[in-house]
N, C-alpha and C positions, 0 to 999 in steps of 0.2 A: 331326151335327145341332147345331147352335146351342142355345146357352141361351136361354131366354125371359128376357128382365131383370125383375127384381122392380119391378113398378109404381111408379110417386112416393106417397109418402103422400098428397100435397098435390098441389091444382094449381096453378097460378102466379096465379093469381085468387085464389083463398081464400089463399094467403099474404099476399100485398100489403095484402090489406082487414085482416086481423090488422095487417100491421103499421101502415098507416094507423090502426084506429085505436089502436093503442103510442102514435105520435106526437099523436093528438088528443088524450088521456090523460095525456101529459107537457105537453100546451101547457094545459091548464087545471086540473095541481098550484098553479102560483102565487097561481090565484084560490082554487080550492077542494081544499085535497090530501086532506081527508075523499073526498069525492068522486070523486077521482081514485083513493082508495086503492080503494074498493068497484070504479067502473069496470078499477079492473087485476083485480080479482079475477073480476069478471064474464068477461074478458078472458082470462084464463087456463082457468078453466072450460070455456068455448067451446073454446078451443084443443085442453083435452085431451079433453073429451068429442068433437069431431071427431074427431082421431087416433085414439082408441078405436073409434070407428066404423071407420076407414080402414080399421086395421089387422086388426078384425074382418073387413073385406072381402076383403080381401088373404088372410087365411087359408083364409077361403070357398075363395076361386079355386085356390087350392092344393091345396085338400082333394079337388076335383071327381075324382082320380087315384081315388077311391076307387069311385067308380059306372063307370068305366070298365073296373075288372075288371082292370086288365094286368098282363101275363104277362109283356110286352117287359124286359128288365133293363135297357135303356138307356132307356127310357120312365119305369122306375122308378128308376133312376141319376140320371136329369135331374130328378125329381121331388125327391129326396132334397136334389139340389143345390139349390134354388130354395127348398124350408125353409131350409137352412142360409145362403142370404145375406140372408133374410128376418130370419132369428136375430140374424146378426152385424149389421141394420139397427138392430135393436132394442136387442142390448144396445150400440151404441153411445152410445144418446144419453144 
């Protein structure tokens, strides 16, 4: 049996708009970089309070092994596995 791959954090929409607006935030430091400074702050917040959610989500789905009751060892082998590159997802960044 195949691994399930561990979801994206992100979807390719909600990245792009982060990074748009990076770029809208760096093109009006010149005028106002007070402003800019808050907008980046605002900007990162967003960023990790999404991720925090994600990856709350992600956990969720993971966890679901546990109402299923299994006995299977390779059931619970492949469950094991799927924490663990969940883990190494995380302590990557």
């Amino acid at each position: 049996m195949a691994a399930e791959p561990v979801a994206a954090f992100w979807q390719l929409e909600v990245v792009d708009g982060f990074r748009d607006r990076w770029q809208q935030i760096q093109l009006r430091f010149i005028d106002d970089p007070r402003a800019a400074a808050h907008q980046a702050q605002a900007l990162v917040t967003d960023v990790i309070q999404g991720f925090t959610e994600a990856a709350t989500r992600q956990r969720g789905e993971l966890d679901r092994w546990q109402g299923a009751e299994l006995d299977d060892t390779e059931e619970l082998r492949m469950t094991v596995r799927r924490y663990r590159d969940l883990l190494d997802r995380l302590l990557a960044l």
